[in-house]
PyMOL CGO cylinders between C-alpha atoms (Angstrom):
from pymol import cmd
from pymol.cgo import CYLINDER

trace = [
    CYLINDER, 128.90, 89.64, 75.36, 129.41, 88.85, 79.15, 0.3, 1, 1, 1, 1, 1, 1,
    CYLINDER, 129.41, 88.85, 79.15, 126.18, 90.41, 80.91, 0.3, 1, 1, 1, 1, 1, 1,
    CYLINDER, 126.18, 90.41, 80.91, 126.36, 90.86, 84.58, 0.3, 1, 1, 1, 1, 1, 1,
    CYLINDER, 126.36, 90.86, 84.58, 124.26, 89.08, 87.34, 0.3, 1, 1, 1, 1, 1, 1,
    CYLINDER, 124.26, 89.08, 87.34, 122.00, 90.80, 89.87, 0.3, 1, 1, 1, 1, 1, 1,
    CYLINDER, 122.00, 90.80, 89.87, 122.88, 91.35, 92.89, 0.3, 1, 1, 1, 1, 1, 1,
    CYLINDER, 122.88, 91.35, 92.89, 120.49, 90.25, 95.94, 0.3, 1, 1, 1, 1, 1, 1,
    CYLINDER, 120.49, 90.25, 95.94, 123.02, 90.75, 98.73, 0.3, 1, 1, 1, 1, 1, 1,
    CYLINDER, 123.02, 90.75, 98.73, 122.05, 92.07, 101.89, 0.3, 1, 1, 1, 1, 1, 1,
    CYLINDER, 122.05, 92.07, 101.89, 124.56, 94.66, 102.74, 0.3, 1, 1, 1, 1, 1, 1,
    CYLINDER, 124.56, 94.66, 102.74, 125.05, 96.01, 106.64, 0.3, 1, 1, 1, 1, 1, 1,
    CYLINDER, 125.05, 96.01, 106.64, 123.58, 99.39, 105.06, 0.3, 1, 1, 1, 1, 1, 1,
    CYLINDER, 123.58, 99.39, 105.06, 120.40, 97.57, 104.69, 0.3, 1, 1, 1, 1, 1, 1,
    CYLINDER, 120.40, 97.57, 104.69, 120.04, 95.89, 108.39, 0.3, 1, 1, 1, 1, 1, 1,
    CYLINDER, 120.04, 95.89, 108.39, 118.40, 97.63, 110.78, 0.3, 1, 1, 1, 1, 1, 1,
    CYLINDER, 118.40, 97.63, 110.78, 119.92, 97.42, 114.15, 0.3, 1, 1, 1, 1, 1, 1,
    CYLINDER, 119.92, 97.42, 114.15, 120.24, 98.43, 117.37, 0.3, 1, 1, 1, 1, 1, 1,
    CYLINDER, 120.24, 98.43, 117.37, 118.09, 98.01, 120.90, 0.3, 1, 1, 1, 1, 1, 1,
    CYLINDER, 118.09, 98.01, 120.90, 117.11, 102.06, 120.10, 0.3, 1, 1, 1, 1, 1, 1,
    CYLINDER, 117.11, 102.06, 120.10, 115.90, 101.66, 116.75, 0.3, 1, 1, 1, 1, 1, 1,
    CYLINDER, 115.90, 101.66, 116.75, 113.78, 98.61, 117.22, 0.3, 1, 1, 1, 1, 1, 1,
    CYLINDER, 113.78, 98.61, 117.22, 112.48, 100.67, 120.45, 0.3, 1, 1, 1, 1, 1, 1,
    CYLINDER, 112.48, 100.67, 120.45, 111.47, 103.81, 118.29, 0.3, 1, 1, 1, 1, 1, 1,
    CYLINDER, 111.47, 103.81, 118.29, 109.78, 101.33, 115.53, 0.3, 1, 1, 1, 1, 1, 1,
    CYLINDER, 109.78, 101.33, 115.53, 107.46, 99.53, 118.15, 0.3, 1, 1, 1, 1, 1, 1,
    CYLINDER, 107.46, 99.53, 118.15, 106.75, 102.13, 119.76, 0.3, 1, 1, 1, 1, 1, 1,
    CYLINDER, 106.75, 102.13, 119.76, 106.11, 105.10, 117.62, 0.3, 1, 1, 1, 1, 1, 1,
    CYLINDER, 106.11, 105.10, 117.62, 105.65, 103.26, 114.19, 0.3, 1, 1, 1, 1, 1, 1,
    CYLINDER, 105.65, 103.26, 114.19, 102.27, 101.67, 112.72, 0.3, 1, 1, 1, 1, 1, 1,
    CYLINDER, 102.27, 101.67, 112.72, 101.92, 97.71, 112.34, 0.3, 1, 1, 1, 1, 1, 1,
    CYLINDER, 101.92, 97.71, 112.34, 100.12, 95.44, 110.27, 0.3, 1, 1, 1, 1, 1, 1,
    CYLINDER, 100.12, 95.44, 110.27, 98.91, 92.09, 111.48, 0.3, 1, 1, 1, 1, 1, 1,
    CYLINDER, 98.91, 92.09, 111.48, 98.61, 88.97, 109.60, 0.3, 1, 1, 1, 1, 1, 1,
    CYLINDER, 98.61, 88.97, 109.60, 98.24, 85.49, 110.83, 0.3, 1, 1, 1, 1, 1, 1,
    CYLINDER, 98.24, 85.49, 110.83, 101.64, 84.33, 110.82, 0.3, 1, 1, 1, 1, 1, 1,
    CYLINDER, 101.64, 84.33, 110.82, 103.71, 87.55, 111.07, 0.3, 1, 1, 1, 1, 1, 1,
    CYLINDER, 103.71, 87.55, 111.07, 103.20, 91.26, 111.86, 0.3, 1, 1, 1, 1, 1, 1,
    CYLINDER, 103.20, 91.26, 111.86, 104.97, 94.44, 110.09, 0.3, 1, 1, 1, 1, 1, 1,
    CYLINDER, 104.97, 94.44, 110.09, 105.93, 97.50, 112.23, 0.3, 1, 1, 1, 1, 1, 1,
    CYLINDER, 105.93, 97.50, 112.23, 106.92, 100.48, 109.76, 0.3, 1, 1, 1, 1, 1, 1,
    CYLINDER, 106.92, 100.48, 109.76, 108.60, 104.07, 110.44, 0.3, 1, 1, 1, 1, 1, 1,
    CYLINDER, 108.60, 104.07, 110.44, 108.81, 106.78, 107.97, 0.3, 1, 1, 1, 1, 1, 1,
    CYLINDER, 108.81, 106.78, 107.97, 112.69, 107.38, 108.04, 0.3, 1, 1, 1, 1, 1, 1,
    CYLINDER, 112.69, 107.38, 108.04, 115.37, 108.38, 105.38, 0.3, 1, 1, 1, 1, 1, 1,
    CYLINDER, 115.37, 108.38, 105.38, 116.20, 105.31, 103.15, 0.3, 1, 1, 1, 1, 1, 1,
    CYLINDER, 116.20, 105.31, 103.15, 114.77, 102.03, 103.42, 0.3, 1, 1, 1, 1, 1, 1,
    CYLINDER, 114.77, 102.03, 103.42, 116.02, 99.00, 106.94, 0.3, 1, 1, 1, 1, 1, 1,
    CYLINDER, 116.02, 99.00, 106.94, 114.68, 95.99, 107.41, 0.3, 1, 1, 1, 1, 1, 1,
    CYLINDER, 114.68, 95.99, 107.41, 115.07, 94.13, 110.87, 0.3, 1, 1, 1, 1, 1, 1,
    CYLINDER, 115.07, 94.13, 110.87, 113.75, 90.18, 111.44, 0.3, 1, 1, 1, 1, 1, 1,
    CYLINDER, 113.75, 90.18, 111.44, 112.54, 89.25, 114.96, 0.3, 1, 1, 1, 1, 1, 1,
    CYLINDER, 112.54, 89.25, 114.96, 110.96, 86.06, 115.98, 0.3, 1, 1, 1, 1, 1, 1,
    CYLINDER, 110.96, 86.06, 115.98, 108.67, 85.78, 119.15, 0.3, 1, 1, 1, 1, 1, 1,
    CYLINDER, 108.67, 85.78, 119.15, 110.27, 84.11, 122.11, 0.3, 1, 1, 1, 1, 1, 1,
    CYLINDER, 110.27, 84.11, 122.11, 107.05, 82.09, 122.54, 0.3, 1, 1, 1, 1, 1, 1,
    CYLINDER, 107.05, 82.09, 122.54, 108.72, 80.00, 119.68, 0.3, 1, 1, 1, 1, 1, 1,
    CYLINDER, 108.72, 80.00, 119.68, 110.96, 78.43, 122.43, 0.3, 1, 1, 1, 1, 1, 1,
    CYLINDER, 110.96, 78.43, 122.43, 113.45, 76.45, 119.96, 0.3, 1, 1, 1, 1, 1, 1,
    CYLINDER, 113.45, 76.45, 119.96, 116.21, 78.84, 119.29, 0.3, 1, 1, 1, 1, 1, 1,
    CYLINDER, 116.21, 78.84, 119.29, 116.50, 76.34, 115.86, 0.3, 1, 1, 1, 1, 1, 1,
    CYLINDER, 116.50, 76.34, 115.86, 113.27, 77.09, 114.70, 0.3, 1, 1, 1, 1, 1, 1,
    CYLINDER, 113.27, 77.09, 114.70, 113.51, 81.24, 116.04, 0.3, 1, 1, 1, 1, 1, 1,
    CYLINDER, 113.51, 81.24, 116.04, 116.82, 80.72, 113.43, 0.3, 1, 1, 1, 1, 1, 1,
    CYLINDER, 116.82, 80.72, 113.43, 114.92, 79.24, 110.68, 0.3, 1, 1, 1, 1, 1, 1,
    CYLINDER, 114.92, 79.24, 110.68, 112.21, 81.49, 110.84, 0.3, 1, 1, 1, 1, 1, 1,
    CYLINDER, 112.21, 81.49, 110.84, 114.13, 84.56, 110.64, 0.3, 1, 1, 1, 1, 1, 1,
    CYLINDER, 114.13, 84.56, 110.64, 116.46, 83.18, 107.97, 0.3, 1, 1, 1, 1, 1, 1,
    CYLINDER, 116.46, 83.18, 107.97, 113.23, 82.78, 105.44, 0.3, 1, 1, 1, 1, 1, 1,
    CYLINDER, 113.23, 82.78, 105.44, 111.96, 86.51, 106.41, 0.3, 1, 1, 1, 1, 1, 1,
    CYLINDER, 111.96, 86.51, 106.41, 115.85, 87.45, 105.70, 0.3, 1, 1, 1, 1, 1, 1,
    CYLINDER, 115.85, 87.45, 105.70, 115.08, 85.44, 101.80, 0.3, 1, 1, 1, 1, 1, 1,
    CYLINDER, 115.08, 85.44, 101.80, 111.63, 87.33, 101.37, 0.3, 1, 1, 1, 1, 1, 1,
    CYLINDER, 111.63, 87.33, 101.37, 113.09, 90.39, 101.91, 0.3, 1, 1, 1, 1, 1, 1,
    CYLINDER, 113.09, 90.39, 101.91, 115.92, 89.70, 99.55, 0.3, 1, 1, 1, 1, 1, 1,
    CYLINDER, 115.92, 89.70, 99.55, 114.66, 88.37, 96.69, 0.3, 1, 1, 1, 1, 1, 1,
    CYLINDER, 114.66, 88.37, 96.69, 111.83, 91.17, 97.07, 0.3, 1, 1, 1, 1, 1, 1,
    CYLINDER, 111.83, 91.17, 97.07, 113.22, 94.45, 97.67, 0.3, 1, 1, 1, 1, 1, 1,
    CYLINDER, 113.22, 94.45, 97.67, 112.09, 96.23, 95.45, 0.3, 1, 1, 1, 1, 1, 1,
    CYLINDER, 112.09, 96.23, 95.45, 108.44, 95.24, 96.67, 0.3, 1, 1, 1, 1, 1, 1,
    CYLINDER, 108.44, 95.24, 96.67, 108.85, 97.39, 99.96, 0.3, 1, 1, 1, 1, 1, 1,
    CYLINDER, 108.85, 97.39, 99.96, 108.61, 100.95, 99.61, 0.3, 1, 1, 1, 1, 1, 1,
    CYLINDER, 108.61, 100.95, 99.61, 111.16, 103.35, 99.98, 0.3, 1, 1, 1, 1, 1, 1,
    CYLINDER, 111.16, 103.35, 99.98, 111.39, 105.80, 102.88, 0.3, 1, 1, 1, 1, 1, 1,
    CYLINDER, 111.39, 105.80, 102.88, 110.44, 103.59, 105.97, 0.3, 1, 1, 1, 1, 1, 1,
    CYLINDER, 110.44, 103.59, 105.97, 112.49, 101.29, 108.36, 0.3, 1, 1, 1, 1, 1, 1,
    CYLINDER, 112.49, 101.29, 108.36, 110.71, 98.25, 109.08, 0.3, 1, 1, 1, 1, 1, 1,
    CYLINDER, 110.71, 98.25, 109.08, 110.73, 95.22, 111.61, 0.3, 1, 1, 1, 1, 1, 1,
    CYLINDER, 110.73, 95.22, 111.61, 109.09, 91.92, 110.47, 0.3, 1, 1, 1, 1, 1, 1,
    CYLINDER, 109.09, 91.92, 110.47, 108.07, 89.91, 113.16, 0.3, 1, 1, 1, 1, 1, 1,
    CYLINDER, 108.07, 89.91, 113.16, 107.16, 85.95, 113.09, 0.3, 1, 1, 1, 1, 1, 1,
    CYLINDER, 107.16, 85.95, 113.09, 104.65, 85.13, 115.35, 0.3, 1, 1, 1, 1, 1, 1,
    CYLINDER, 104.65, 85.13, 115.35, 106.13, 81.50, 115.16, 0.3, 1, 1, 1, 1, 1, 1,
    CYLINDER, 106.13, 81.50, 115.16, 103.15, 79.54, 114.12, 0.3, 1, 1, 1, 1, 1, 1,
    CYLINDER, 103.15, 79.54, 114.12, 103.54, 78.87, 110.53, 0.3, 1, 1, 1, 1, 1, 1,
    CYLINDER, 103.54, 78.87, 110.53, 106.70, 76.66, 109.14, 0.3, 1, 1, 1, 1, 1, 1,
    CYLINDER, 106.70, 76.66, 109.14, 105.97, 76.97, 105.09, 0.3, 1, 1, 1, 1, 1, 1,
    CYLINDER, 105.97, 76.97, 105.09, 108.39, 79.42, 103.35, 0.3, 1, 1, 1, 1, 1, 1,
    CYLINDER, 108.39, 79.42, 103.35, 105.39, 80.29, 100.64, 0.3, 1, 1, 1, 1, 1, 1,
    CYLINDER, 105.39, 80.29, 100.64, 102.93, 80.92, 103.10, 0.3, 1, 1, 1, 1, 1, 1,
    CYLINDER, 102.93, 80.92, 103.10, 105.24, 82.98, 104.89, 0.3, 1, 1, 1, 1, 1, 1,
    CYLINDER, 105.24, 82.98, 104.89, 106.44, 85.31, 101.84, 0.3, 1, 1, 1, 1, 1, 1,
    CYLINDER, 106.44, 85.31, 101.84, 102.41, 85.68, 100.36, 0.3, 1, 1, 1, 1, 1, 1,
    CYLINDER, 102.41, 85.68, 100.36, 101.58, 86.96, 103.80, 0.3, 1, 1, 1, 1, 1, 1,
    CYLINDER, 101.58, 86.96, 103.80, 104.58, 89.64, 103.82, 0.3, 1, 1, 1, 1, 1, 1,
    CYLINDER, 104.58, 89.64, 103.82, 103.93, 90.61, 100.30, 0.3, 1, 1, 1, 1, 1, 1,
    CYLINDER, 103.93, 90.61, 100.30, 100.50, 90.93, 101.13, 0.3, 1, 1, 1, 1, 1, 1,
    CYLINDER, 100.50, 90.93, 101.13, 100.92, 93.29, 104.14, 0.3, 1, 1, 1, 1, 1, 1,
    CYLINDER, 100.92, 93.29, 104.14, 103.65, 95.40, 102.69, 0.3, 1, 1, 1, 1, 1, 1,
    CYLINDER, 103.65, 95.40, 102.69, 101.22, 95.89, 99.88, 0.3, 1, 1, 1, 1, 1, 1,
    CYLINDER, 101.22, 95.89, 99.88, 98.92, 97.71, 102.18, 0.3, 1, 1, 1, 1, 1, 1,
    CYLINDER, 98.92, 97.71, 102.18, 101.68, 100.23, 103.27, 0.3, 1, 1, 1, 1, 1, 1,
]
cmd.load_cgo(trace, "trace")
């Protein structure tokens, strides 16, 4: 019996984008803060996700890295984030642990 693996993939249905809707999510949505990393939500049809990093972080290497561990959160924990909401995770650039990082986002996403 061949069983079939899980798919994690981000697709481009999933990505929020777009100078607009990033606009309409800090402005009109709610946030959360944490210590390391805020959450702006939106009620909206189906469930986005976009990563931003603070420019204070002024190594585009670690801005990279930063956003490529929110991307992994997000991934492995879809199903964590509720449905019916586009969000935008922002680091605030101070914190370098992946763990840390992902019990903070779980944490605040909880509170939605």
């Amino acid at each position: 019996m061949v069983t079939r693996q899980r798919k994690f993939t981000l697709t481009k249905a999933e990505i929020l984008s777009g100078r607009d809707n990033f606009k309409e999510i800090f402005e009109k949505g709610k946030l959360i803060h944490g210590q390391f990393t805020i959450v702006f939500y939106f009620p909206a049809n189906g469930k986005k996700v976009g990563f931003v990093v603070s420019k204070t972080e002024k190594k585009a290497v670690r801005r990279n890295r930063l956003k490529r561990m929110m991307r992994e959160i997000y991934r492995l924990n879809k199903s964590k984030f509720p449905d019916g909401f586009h969000y935008a995770l922002l680091a605030k650039g101070t914190c370098d642990d992946y763990y840390c990082l992902e019990k903070e986002i779980l944490n605040l996403v909880g509170k939605i």
